[in-house]
DRENPA-3360 file (N, C-alpha, C; in nm, 2 decimals, always signed):
BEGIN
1 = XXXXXXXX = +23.50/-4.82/-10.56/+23.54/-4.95/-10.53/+23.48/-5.00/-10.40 ~ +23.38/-5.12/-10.37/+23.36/-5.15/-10.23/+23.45/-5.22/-10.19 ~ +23.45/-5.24/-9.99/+23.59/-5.23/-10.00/+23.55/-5.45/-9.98 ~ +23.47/-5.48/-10.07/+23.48/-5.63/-10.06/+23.56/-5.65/-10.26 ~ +23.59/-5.52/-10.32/+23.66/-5.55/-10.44/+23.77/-5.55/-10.44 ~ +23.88/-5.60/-10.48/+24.00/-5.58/-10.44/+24.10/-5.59/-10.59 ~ +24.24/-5.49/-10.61/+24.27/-5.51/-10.70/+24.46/-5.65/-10.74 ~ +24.38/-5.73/-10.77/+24.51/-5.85/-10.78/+24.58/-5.84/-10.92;
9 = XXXXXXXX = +24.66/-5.95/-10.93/+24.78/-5.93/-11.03/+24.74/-6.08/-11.08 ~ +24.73/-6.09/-11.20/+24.76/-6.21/-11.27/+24.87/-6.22/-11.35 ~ +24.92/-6.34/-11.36/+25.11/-6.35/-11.38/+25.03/-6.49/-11.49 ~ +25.09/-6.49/-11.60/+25.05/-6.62/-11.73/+25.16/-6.61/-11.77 ~ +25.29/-6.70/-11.71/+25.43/-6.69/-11.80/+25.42/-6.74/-11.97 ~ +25.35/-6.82/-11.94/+25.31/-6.93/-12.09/+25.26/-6.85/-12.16 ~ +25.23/-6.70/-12.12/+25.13/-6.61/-12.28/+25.25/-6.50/-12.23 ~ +25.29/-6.51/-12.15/+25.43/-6.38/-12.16/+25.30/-6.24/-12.10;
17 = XXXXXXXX = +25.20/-6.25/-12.04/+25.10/-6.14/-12.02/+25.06/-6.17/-11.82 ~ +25.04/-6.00/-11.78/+25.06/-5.94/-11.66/+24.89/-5.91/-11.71 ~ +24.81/-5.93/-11.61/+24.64/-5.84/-11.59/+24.66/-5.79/-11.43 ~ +24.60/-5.67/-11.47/+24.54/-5.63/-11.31/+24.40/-5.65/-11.34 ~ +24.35/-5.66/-11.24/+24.16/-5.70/-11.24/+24.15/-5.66/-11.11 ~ +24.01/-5.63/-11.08/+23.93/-5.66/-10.97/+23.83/-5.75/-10.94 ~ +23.87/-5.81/-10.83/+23.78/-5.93/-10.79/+23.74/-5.88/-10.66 ~ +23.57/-5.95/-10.65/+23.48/-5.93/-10.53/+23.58/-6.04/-10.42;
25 = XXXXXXXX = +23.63/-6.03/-10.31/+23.68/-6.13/-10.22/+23.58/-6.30/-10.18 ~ +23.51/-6.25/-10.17/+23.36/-6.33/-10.18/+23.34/-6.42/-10.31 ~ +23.35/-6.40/-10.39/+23.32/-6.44/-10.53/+23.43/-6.56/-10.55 ~ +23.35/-6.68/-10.64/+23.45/-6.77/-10.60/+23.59/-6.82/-10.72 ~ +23.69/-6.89/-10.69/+23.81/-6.88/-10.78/+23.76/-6.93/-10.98 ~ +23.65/-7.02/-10.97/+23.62/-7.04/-11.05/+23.50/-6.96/-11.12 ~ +23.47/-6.79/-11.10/+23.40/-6.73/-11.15/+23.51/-6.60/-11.19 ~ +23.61/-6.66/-11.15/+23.79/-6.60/-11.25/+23.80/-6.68/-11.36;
33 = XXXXXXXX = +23.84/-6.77/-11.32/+23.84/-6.90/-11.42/+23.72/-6.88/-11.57 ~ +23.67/-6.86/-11.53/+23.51/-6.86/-11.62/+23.56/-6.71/-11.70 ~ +23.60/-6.60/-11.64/+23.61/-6.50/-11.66/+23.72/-6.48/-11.83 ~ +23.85/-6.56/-11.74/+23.96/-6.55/-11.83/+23.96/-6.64/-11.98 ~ +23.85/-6.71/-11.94/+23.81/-6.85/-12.07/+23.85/-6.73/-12.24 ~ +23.77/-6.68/-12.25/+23.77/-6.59/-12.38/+23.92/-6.50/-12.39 ~ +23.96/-6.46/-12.28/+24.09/-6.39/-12.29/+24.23/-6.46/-12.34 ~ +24.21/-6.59/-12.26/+24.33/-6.72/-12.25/+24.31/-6.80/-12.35;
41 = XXXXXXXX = +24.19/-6.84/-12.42/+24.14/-6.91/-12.55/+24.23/-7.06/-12.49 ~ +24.20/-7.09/-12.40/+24.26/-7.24/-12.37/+24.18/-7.36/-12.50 ~ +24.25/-7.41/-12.55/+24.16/-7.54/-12.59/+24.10/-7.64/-12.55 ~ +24.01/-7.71/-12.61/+23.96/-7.80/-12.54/+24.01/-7.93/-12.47 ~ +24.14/-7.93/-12.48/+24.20/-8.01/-12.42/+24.24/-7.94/-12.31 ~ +24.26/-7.86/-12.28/+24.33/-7.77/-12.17/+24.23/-7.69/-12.08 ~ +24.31/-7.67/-11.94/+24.25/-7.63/-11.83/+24.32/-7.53/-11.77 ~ +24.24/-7.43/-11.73/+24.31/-7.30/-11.69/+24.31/-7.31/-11.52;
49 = XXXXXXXX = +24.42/-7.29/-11.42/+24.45/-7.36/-11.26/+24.48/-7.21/-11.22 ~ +24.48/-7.18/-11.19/+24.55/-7.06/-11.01/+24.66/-7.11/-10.93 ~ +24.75/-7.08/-10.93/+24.81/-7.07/-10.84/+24.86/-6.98/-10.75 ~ +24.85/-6.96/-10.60/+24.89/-6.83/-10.56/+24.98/-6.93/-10.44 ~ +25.11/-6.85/-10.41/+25.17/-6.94/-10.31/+25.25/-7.04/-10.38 ~ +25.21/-7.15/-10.31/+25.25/-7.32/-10.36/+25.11/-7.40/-10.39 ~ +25.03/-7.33/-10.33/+24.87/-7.38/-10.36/+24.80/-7.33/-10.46 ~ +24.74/-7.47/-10.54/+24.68/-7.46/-10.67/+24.52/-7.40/-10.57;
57 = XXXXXXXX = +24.47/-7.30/-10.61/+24.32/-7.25/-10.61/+24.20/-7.34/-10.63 ~ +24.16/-7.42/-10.56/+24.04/-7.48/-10.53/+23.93/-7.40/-10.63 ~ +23.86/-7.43/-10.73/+23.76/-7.34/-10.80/+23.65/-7.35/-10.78 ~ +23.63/-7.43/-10.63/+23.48/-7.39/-10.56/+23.52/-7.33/-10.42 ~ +23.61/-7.29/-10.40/+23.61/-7.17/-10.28/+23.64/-7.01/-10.29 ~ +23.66/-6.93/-10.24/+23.63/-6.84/-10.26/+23.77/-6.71/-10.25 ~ +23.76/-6.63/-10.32/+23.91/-6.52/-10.29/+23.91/-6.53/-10.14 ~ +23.87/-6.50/-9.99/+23.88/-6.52/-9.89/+23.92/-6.56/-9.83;
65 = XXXXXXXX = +23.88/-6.74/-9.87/+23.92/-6.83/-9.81/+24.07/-6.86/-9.83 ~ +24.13/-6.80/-9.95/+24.31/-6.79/-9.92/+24.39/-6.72/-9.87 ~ +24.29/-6.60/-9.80/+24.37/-6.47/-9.78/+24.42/-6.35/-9.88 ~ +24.36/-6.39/-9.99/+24.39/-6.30/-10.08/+24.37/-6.19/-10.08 ~ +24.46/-6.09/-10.07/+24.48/-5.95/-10.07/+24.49/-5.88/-10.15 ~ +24.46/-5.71/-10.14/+24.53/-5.59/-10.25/+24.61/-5.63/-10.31 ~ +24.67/-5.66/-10.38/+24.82/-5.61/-10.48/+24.83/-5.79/-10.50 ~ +24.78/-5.88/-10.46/+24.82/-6.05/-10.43/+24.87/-6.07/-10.58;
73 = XXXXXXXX = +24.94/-6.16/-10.60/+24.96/-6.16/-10.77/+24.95/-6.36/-10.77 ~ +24.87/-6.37/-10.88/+24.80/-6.50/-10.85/+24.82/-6.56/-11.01 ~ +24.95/-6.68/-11.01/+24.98/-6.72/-11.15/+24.86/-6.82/-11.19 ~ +24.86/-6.79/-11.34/+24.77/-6.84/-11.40/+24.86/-6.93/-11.52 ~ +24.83/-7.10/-11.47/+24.88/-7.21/-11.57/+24.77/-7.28/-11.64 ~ +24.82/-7.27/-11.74/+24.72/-7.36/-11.86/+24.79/-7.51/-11.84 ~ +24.73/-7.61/-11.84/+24.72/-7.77/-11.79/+24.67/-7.84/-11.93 ~ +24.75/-7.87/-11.98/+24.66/-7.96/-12.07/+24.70/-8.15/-12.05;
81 = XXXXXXX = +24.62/-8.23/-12.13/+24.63/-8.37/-12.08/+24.76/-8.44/-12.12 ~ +24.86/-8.39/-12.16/+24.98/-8.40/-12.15/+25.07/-8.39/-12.04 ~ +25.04/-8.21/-12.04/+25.15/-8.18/-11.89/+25.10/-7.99/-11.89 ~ +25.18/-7.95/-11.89/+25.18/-7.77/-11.93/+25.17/-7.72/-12.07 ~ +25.10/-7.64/-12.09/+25.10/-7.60/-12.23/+25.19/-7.48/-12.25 ~ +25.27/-7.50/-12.34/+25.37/-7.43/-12.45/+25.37/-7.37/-12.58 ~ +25.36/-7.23/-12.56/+25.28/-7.15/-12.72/+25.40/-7.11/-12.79;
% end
């Protein structure tokens, strides 16, 4: 593992599912985003967001730029043009 990989926690209450992954710190929120598309199967009305904190994840900045750390656990909401999506 170099030490610019780091291992986080993704939290999806709405699918009831915990991931651990490794992300490059460097690499930016929306090459997560892009990542979990096939795993999350959002529809095309719906949008997959970050949140780590109280702050929604910017998906052109970078793991770094939040401070994101080893063990960080970073919830993952599906948005659709309604409101939240509910399975």
């Amino acid at each position: 593992m170099s030490i610019k990989e780091i291992p986080i926690i993704l939290v999806c209450k709405q699918k009831e599912k915990t991931y651990n992954v490794q992300v490059n710190i460097e690499s930016s929120i929306e090459d997560l985003i892009i990542e979990l598309h096939p795993l999350l199967q959002p529809g095309n009305q719906q949008q997959i967001v970050l949140h780590f904190g109280n702050m929604i994840l910017n998906s052109k900045k970078q793991f770094k730029d939040y401070n994101i750390v080893k063990g960080s656990i970073i919830d993952i909401i599906i948005y659709t043009h309604g409101g939240i999506f509910l399975n």
